[in-house]
C-alpha positions in Angstrom: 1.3 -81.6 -0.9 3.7 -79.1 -0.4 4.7 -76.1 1.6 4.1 -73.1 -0.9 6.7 -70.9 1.3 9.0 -73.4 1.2 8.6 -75.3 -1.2 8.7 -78.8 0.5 6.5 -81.1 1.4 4.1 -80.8 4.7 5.1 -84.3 5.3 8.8 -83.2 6.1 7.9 -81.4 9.0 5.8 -83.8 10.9 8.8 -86.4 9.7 11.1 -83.4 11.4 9.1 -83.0 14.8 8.9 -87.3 15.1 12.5 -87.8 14.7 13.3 -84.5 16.8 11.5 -85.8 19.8 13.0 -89.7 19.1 16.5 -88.2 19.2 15.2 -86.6 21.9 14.4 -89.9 23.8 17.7 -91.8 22.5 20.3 -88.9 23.2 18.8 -88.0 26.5 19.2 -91.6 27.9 22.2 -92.0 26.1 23.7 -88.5 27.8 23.0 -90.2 31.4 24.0 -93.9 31.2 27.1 -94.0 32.2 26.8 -91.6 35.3 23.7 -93.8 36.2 25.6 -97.1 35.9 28.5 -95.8 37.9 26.6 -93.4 40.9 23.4 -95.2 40.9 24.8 -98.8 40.1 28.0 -98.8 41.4 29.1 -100.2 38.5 33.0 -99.8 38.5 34.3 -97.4 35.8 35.4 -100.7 33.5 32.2 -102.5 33.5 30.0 -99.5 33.3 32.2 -98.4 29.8 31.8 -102.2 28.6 28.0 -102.1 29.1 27.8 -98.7 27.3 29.7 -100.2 24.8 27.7 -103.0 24.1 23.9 -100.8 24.5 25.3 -98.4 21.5 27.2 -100.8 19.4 23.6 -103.2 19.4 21.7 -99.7 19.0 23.4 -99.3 15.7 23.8 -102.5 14.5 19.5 -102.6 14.8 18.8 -100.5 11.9 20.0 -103.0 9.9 17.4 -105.5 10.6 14.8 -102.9 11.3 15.1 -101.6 7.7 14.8 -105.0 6.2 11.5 -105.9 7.9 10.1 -102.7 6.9 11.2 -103.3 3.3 10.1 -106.5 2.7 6.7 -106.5 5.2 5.7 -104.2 7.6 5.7 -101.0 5.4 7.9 -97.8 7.0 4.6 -96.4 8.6 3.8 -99.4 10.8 7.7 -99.7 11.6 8.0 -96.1 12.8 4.9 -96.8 14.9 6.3 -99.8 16.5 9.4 -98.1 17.4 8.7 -95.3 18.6 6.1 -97.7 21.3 8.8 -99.8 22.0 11.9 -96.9 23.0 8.8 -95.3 24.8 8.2 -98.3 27.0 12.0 -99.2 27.4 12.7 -95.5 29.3 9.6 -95.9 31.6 10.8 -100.1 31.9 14.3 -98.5 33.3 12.0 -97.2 36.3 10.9 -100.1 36.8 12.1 -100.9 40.4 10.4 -97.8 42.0 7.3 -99.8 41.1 8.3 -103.9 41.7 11.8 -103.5 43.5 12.4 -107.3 43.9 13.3 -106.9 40.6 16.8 -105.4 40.9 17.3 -101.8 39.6 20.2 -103.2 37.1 17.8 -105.8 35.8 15.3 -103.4 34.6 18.1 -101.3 32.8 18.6 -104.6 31.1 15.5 -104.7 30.3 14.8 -101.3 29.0 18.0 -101.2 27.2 17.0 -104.3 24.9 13.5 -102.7 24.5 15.2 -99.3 23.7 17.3 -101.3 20.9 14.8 -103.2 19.1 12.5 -100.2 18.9 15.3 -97.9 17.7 16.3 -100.6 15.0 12.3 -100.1 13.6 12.1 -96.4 13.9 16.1 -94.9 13.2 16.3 -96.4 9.9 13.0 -96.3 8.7 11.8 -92.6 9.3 14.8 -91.2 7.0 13.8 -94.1 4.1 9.8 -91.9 4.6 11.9 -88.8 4.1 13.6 -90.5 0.9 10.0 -91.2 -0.7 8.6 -87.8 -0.4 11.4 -86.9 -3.4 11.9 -88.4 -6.9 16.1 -88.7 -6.9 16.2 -86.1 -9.7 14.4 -83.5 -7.6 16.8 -80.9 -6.7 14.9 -80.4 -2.9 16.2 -83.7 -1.9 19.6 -82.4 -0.2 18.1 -79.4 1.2 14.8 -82.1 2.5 17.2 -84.2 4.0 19.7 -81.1 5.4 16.3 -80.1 7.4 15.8 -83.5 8.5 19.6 -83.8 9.8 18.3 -79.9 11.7 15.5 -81.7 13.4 18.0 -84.7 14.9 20.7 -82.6 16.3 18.2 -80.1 17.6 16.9 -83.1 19.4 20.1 -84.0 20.6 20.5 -80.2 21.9 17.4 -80.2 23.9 18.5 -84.0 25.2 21.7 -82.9 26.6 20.5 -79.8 27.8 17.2 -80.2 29.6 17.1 -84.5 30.1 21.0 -84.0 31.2 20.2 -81.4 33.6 17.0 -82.9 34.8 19.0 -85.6 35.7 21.9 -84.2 37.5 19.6 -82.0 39.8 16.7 -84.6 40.5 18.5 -88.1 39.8 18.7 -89.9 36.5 15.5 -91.4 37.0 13.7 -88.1 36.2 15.7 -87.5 33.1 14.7 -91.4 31.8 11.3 -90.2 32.3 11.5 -87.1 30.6 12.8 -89.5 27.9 10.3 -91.1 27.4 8.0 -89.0 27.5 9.8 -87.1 24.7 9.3 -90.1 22.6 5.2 -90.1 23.6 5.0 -86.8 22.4 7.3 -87.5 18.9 4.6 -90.5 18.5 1.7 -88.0 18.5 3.0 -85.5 16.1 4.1 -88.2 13.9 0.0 -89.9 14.3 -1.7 -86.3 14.2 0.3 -83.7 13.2 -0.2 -84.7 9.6 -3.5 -85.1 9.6 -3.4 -81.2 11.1 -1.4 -79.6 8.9 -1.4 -81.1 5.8 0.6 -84.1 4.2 -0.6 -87.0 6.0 -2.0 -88.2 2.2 2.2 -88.5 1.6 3.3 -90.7 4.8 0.6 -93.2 4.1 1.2 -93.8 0.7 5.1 -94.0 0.4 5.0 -95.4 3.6 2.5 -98.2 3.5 3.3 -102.1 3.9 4.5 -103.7 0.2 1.7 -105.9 0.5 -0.8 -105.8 3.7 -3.1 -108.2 2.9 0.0 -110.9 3.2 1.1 -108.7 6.7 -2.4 -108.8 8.1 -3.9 -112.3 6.8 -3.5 -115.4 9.1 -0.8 -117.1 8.8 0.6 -118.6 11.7 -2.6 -120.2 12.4 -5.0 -117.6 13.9 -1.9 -115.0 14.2 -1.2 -112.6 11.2 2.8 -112.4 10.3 2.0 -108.2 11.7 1.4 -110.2 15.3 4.2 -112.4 14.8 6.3 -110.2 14.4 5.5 -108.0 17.3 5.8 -111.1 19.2 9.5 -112.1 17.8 10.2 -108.5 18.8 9.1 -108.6 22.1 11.5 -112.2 23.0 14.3 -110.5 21.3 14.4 -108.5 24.3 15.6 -111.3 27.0 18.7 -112.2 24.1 19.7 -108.6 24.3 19.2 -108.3 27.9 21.9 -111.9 28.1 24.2 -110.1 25.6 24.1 -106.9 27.8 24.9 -108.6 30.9 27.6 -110.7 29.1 28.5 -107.3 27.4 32.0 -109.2 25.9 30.0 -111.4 24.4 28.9 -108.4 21.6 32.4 -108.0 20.7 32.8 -111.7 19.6 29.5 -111.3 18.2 30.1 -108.2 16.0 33.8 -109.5 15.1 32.1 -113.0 13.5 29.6 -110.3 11.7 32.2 -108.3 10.7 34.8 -111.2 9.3 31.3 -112.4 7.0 30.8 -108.9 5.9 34.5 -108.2 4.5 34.8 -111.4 2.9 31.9 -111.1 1.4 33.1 -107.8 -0.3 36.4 -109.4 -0.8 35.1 -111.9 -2.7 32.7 -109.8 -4.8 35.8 -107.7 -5.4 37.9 -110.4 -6.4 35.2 -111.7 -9.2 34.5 -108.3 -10.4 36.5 -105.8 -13.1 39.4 -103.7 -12.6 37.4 -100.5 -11.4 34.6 -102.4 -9.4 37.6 -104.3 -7.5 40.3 -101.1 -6.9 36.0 -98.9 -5.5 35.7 -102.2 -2.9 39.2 -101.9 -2.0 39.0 -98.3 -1.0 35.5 -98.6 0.5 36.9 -101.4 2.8 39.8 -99.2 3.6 37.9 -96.2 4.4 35.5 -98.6 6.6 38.3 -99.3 8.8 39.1 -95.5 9.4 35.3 -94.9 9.8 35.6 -97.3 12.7 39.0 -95.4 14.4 36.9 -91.9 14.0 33.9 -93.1 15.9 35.4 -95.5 18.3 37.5 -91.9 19.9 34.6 -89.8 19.0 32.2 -91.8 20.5 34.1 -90.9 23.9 31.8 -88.4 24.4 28.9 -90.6 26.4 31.6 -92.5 28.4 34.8 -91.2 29.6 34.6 -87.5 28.9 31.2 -87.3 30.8 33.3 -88.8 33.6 36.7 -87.1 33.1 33.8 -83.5 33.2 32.5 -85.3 36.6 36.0 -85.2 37.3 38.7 -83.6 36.5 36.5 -80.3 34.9 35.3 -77.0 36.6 32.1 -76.8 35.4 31.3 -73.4 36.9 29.4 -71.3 34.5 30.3 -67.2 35.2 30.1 -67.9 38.5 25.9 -68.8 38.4 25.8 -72.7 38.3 27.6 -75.4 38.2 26.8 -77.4 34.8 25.8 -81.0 34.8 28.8 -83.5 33.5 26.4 -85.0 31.5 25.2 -81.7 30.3 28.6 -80.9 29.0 27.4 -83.1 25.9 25.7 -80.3 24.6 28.7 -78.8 22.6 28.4 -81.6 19.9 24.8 -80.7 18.9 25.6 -77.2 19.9 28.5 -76.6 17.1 26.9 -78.9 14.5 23.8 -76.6 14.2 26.6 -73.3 14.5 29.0 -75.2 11.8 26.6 -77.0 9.4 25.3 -74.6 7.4 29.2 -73.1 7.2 30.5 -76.6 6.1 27.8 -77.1 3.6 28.3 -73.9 1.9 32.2 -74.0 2.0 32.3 -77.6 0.3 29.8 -75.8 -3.0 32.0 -73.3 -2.7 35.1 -75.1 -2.8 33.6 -77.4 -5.5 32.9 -74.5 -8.0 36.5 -73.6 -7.6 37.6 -77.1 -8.4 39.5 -77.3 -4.7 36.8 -79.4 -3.4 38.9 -82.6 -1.1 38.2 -86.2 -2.2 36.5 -88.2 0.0 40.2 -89.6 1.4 41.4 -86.3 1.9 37.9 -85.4 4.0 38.5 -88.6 6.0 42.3 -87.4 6.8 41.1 -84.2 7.7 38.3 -85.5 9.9 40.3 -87.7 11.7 43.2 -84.9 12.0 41.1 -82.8 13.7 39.5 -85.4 16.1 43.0 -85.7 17.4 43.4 -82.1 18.2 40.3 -81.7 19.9 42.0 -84.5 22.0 45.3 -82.9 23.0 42.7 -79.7 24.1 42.6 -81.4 27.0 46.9 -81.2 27.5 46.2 -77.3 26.7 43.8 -76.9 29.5 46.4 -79.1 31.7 48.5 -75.6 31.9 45.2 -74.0 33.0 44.4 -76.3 35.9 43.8 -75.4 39.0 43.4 -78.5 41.5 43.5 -80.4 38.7 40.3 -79.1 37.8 40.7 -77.7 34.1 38.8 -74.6 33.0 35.3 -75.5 31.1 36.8 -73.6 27.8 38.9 -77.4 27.5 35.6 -79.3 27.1 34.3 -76.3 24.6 37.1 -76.8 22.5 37.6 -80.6 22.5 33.9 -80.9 21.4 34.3 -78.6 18.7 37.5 -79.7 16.7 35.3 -83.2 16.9 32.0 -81.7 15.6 34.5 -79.9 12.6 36.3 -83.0 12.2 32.5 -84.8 12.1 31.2 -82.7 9.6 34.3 -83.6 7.3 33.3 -87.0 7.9 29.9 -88.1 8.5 27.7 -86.4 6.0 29.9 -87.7 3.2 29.3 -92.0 4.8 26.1 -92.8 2.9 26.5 -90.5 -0.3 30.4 -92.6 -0.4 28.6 -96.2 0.1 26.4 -95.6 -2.7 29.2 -94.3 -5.5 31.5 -97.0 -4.9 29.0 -100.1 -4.2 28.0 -101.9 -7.0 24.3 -101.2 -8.0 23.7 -105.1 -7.7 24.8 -104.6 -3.8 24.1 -101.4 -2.9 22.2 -102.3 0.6 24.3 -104.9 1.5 26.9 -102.4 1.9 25.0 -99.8 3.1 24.3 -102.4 6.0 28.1 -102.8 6.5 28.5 -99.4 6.5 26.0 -99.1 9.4 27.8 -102.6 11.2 31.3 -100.3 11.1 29.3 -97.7 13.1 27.8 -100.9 15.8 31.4 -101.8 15.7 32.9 -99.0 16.3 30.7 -98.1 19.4 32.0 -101.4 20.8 35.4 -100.4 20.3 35.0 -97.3 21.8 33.6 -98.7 25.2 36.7 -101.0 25.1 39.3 -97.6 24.5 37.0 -96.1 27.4 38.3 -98.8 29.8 41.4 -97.8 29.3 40.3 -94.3 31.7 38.6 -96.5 34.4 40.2 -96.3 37.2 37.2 -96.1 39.9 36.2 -99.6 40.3 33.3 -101.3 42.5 34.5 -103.4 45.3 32.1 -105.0 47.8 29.4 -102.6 46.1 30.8 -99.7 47.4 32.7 -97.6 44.7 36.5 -97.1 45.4 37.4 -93.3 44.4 40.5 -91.9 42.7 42.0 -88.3 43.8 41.8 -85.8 41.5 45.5 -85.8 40.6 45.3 -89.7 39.9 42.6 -89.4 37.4 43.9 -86.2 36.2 46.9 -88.1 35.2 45.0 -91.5 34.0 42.7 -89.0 31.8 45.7 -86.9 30.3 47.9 -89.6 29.7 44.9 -91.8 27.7 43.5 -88.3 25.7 46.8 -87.2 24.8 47.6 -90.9 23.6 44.7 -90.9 21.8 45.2 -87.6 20.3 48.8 -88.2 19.0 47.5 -91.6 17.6 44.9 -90.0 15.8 46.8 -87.0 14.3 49.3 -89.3 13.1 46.6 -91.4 11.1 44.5 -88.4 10.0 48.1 -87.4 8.1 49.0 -90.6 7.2 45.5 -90.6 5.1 45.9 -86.8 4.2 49.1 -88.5 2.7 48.0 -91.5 0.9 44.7 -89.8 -0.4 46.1 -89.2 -3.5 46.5 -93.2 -4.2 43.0 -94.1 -2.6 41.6 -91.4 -5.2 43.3 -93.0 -8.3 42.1 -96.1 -6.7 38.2 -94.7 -6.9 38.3 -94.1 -10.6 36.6 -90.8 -10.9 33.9 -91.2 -7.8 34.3 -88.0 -6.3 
């Protein structure tokens, strides 16, 4: 059933509102980790980075199972459901110790954190795959289905790092978790009733039903169906993620081992297949490994340039209030719904003038631009006053990343299915979503490199302004150099990687 003014189906919007308020929940916890682990915690600087390293590199790396378990048993529906119960629970679990505080307050982030991850690896993947089935891949409203969708996330993201974020920094972090989760509550019930309101309901449950639920709902484990089994394997999955979060390290060794599997894997498939199949692995590899260095610095943006705003930034807004650090988040969402519609158009454009870049050349670019959001911050530098640097430095770093993004990221999973081989195709998408988990772990480790307020005794030991000024400069402008110089190095060799891609454009 579709929408005669717009000509899509109902079931896109209530698919909209449900993954609007779940980004809601995720980017709104996500926005005040690391200022809760540090302030709240006393978690030093390092530690705090590590564990927000390991929380998104396992939040991405989820998916991947997620999606298979909807695939071959639960159905998308019942996936979606299940998530969305579990990321609910893991905000409120985070409050835990205003209710049982024997329980140490670090122990319940644990907790919710694991809960948080194995509901987002149901519901993340497995929402877009319902958007995927309300389209035949011929129909020409698939893009523009999927470009309303992406609206719906970052709007979510928006409201997370405006109201959560500030919520947070005026009545403790506590608050925003709760307004979290309660985001998530509320994303559940559009997604149960919304449907049923305004149409298209008819659509969810069919594309999105279990492949075969008399085998999910029979017993099988003797009274227990393999639907309760695997609520319950979901629910002790939560104390292994909790150990892996406290022994955060531990996820890097983990992901490595992952990762080593996954690329000899494709090695090998490219080593036993033809000419053109072999030279498409090759570059997808390759371009897997730059995917990583953009989000490991991009992904900067929950850890150490929340804190370098907390800082080293004078968040004084016209003289009215004083913005949240966490709050300063907002630009990323902020510029990708001001700049996506722009970047879409300018790539037809582009196109129909044959000037359109190849994938390598939009990676350079990305990656180019990353960097001189970076070296922003060396601009404000000559701006600062008590080594406080004007807000206008944070506005501008955010938005040569969300330019450099939009080179980048919409262009991932469009890439992984050109150059895979039809015989693999989710495989590789999976490794494409593992560079994403790894990445994230990467980028708590290049956060360490800014800590420099470190927990002694439990009582947090804090820099001067001019000695994390200078720790912050000297680490952003590193990384900004680095990056430029990489971005141009691919802008460079794009022309070979596009030979290499025989005619995938």
């Amino acid at each position: 059933m579709s929408d005669v003014k717009t000509g899509h189906p109902k079931a896109l919007y209530v698919l909209f509102m449900a993954e609007m308020w779940e980004r809601f929940c995720y980017y709104g916890m996500r926005a005040l980790l690391s200022l809760y682990l540090i302030q709240s915690l006393l978690k030093g600087d390092a530690e705090a980075f590590g564990i927000y390293g390991a929380y998104t590199a396992l939040v991405y790396a989820a998916p991947v199972l997620g999606g298979r378990m909807a695939d071959q048993l639960l159905g998308y529906r019942n996936a979606v459901i299940l998530g969305g119960i579990l990321m609910a629970l893991g905000e409120f679990f985070i409050l835990g110790n205003a209710l049982i505080p024997s329980i140490p307050a670090d122990s319940w982030l644990y907790i919710g954190m694991g809960t948080i991850i194995v509901g987002n690896g149901y519901f993340k993947a497995n929402i877009s795959s319902i958007v995927g089935t309300l389209y035949e891949d011929t129909d020409p409203r698939k893009d523009a289905g999927f470009t309303i969708f992406y609206i719906g996330i970052n709007i979510g993201a928006l409201l997370a790092t405006t109201v959560c974020a500030e919520v947070g920094n005026i009545y403790g972090a506590e608050y925003g978790f709760a307004l979290a989760g309660l985001g998530m509550i509320l994303g559940m019930v559009f997604f149960q009733f919304m449907g049923k309101i305004i149409g298209g309901q008819e659509d969810i449950d069919r594309n999105a039903a279990p492949k075969d639920p008399i085998k999910l709902n029979e017993a099988w484990l003797g009274p227990l169906s393999r639907f309760h089994v695997t609520i319950i394997g979901s629910i002790l999955t939560i104390p292994v993620l909790y150990t892996l979060l406290m022994y955060y390290e531990s996820v890097g060794y983990l992901l490595g081992a992952v990762a080593l599997l996954v690329v000899g894997n494709l090695l090998y498939t490219a080593f036993k297949s033809d000419n053109v199949q072999r030279d498409r692995l090759f570059v997808l590899i390759i371009l897997m490994f730059f995917n990583i260095v953009f989000w490991a610095c991009f992904e900067q943006a929950g850890t150490s340039l929340t804190l370098f705003a907390e800082r080293n930034v004078n968040r004084d807004v016209f003289g009215l209030f004083e913005m949240g650090a966490a709050t300063t988040q907002f630009f990323n969402p902020f510029f990708i719904l001001v700049f996506g519609s722009i970047f879409s158009w300018m790539w037809v454009a582009l196109d129909k003038k044959g000037m359109n870049p190849s994938i390598p050349m939009k990676f350079g670019l990305g990656l180019l631009q990353l960097g001189i959001g970076y070296l922003m911050v060396q601009v404000g530098g000559w701006f600062a006053t008590a080594y406080l640097v004007p807000l206008w430095t944070l506005t501008l770093v955010y938005m040569f990343h969300t330019t450099g993004e939009l080179c980048l990221s919409p262009i991932g999973l469009s890439m992984v299915t050109k150059l895979a081989p039809k015989s693999m195709t989710g495989t590789v998408m999976g490794a494409w979503f593992l560079s994403f988990a790894g990445a994230n772990y990467v980028a708590g480790v290049i956060a360490q490199l800014t800590g420099g307020e470190e927990s002694h005794g439990g009582e947090a030991v804090e820099l001067t302004s001019e000695a994390s000024w200078l720790i912050y400069s000297d680490v952003f402008g590193n990384i900004g150099y680095i990056t430029v110089g990489i971005g141009v190095f691919l802008i460079i060799a794009s022309p070979l990687l596009n030979k290499l891609m025989h005619g995938v454009k």
